[in-house]
C-alpha positions as CSV (number, residue, x, y, z in Angstrom):
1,X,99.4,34.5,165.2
2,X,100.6,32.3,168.1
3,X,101.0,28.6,167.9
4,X,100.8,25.8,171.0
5,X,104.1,24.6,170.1
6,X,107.6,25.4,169.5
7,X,109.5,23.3,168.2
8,X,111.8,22.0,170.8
9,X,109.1,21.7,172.7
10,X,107.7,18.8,170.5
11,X,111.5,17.4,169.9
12,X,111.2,17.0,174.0
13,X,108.2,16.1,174.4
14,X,107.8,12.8,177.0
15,X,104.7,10.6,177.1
16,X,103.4,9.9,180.1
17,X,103.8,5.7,180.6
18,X,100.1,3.7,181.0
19,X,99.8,1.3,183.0
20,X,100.1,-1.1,180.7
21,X,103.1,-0.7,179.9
22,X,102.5,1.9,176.9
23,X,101.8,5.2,176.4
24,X,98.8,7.2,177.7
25,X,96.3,7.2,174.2
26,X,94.6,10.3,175.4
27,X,97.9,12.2,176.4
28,X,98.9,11.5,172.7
29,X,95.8,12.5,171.4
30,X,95.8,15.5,173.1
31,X,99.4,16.3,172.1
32,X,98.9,15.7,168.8
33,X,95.3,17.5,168.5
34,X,97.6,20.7,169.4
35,X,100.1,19.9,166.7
36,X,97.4,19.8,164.0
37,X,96.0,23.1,165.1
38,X,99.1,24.4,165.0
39,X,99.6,23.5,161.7
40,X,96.1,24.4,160.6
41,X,97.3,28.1,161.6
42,X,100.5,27.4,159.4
43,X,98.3,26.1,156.3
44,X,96.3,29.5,156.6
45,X,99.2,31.3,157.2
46,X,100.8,30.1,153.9
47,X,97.7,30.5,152.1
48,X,97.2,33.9,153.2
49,X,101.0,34.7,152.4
50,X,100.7,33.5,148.3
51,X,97.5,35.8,148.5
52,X,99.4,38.8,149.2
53,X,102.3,37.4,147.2
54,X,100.1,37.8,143.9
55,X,98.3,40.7,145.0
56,X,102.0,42.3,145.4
57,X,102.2,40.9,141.9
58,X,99.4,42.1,140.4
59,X,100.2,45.7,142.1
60,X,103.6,45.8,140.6
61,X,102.3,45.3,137.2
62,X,99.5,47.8,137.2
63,X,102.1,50.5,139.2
64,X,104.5,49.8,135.8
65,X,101.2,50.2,133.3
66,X,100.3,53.7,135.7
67,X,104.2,54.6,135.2
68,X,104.0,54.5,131.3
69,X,100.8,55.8,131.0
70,X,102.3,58.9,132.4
71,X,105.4,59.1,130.7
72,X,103.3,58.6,127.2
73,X,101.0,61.4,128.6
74,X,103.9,63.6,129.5
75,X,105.4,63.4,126.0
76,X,102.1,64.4,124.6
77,X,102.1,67.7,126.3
78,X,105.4,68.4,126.0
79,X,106.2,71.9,124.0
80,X,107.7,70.8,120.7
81,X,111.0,72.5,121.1
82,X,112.9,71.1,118.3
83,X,110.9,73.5,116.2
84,X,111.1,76.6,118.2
85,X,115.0,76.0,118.0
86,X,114.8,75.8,114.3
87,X,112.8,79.1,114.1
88,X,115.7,80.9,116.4
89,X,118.4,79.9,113.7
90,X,116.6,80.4,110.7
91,X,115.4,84.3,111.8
92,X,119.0,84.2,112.7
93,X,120.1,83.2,109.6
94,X,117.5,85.8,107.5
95,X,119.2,88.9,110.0
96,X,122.7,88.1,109.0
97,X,121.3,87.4,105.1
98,X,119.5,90.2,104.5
99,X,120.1,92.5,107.5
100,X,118.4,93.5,111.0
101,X,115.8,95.1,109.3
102,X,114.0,92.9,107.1
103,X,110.1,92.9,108.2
């Protein structure tokens, strides 16, 4: 996006004089006609950027929802190891019990 105007360029901005001892009304009008356009850009501009701003928002959220749908679903599949480590010390416990050979 490119706009008519910089800003220094309006601060210096000079008027050309009528002759009636004033300022040209169509050289202002004309001036000013490329300000408001310029700031017609800057309006869309802004309104475009708090677009995006929530859609970044709404993004975020639904990336975190994604995030601990997965973790929930990876805890679901997980092998339940606590009880396979139980299983190891009780067979351990039964060989030095009642012996190696104990089937």
């Amino acid at each position: 996006m490119t706009f008519n105007l910089t800003a220094r360029e309006i601060y210096e901005k000079e008027f050309k004089k009528s002759k009636d001892k004033g300022y040209d009304i169509e050289d202002i009008n004309n001036y000013l006609d490329l300000i408001i356009e310029d700031y017609m850009k800057f309006e869309k501009a802004l309104i475009k950027l708090k677009e995006l701003e929530i859609e970044n928002q709404n993004l975020k959220i639904k990336i975190s929802a994604l995030k601990s749908s997965v973790k929930q679903q990876e805890v679901i599949h997980q092998p339940n190891t606590g009880n396979v480590d139980i299983l190891k010390r009780i067979s351990r416990l039964e060989q030095a019990v009642f012996g190696k050979n104990n089937d």
